[in-house]
N, C-alpha and C positions, 0 to 999 in steps of 0.2 A: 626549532621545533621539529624538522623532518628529523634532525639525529636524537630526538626522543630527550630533549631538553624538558625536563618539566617546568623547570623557573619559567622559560620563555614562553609554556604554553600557558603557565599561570598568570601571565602578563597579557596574552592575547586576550584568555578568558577576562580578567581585569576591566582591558582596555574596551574589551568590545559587546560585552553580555547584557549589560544595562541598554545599551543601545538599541540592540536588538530583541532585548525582552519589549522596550518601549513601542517597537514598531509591532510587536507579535499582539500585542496587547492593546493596541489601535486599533488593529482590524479586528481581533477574536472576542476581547470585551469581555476578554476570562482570566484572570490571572494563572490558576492551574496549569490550565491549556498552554498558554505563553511560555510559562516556566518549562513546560514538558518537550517542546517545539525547540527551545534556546538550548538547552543541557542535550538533546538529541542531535542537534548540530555540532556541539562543540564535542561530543563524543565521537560520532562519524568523524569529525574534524580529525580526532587524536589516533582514532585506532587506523585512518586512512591517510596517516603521515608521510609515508612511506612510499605512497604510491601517486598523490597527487601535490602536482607541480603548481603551485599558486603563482600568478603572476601580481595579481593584484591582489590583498587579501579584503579587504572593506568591500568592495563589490563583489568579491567572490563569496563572502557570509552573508551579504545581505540578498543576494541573489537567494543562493541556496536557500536562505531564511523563508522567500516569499515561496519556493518551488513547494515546502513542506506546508506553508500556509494553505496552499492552494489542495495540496493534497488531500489535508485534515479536510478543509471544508469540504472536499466534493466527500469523503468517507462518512462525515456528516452527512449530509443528504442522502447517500443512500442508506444510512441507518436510520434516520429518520421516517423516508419513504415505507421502508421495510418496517417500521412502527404503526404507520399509518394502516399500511396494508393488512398488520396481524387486527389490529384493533377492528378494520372495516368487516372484515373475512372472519372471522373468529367471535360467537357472541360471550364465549367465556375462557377462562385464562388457559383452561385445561383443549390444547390443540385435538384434541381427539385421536382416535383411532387408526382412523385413515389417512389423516395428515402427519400423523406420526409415521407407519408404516411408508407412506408417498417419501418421506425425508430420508427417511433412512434406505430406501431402495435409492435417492437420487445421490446420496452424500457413498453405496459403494460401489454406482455408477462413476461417480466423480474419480472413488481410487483405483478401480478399473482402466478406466481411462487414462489416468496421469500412471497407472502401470506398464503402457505401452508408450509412453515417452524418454527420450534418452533422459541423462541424470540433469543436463544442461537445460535441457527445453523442459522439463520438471521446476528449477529453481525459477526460469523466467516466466512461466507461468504462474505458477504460486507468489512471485513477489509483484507481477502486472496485474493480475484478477484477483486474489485473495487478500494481497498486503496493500494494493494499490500504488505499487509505485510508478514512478517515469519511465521511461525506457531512457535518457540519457542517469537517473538515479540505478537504472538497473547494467545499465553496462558498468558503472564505476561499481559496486559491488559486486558482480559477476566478475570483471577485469577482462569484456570483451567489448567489440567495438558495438558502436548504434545498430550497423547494419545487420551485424551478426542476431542479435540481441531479437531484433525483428523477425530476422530469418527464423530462430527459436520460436518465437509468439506467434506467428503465423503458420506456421506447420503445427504448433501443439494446440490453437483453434479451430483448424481442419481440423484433427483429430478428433478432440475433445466434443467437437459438432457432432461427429458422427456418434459415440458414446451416448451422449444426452439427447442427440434426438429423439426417441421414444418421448424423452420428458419435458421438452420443447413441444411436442405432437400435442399430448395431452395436458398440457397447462392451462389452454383457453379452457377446455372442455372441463375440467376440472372447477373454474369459476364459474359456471354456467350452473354446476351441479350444484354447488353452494347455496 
């Protein structure tokens, strides 16, 4: 498979997707979800042939299987939250005026912000806070180490703190007015 065999990754897929669709769909109790979860693995699988050294591969899919499981669910829950919170806060579908204006002033805060980040502490920020991923999921995509990876996220949350604080300031006050 690393020399870009496709038989043998056709066989991987073969050998190991049922499997792992079975465990994704144990816990998720979605078939879609599971199916979308298995094919996103074995694609990372293929296009990161290249770069990652498997020693084992059964626990290394099944691992990574549960890292993405856990992802989705916690991105569940904050989309969920975020439903709760339009439905509580909002008596009708049309957000209004001022929460329209309040978004759109936060969202070219946001690219404000991630406009004074290098191009590196840009992607790990955008793939830790916006796409949600790991920090060992984002150094293997990035191609730098944990530490590094951190060093990026923590310098572009100072930053980005400083950016959105006005709208950090005014969020409580803002639910009060509501």
């Amino acid at each position: 498979m690393n020399a870009g065999d496709e038989a043998a990754f056709a066989e991987l897929y073969k050998r190991y997707s049922y499997q792992l669709f079975n465990v994704a769909y144990g816990k998720l109790k979605n078939r879609e979800t599971a199916e979308e979860l298995v094919q996103d693995l074995f694609e990372t699988l293929w296009s990161k042939r290249t770069d990652v050294h498997i020693q084992q591969l059964s626990p290394y899919l099944f691992s990574a299987l549960r890292y993405r499981i856990i992802n989705y669910i916690k991105s569940e829950k904050v989309r969920t939250s975020y439903e709760l919170f339009c439905r509580l806060h909002h008596t009708d579908a049309d957000p209004g005026t001022e929460a329209t204006v309040a978004l759109n002033d936060l969202n070219e805060a946001l690219a404000a912000g991630m406009q004074h980040l290098s191009e590196k502490a840009q992607e790990v920020f955008r793939l830790s806070r916006l796409e949600q991923y790991t920090i060992p999921e984002i150094s293997v995509r990035v191609n730098l180490s944990e530490k590094t990876v951190e060093y990026h996220l923590r310098k572009s949350l100072k930053l980005m703190r400083l950016y959105l604080r006005n709208f950090l300031l005014l969020w409580p006050i803002w639910f009060f007015i509501k």
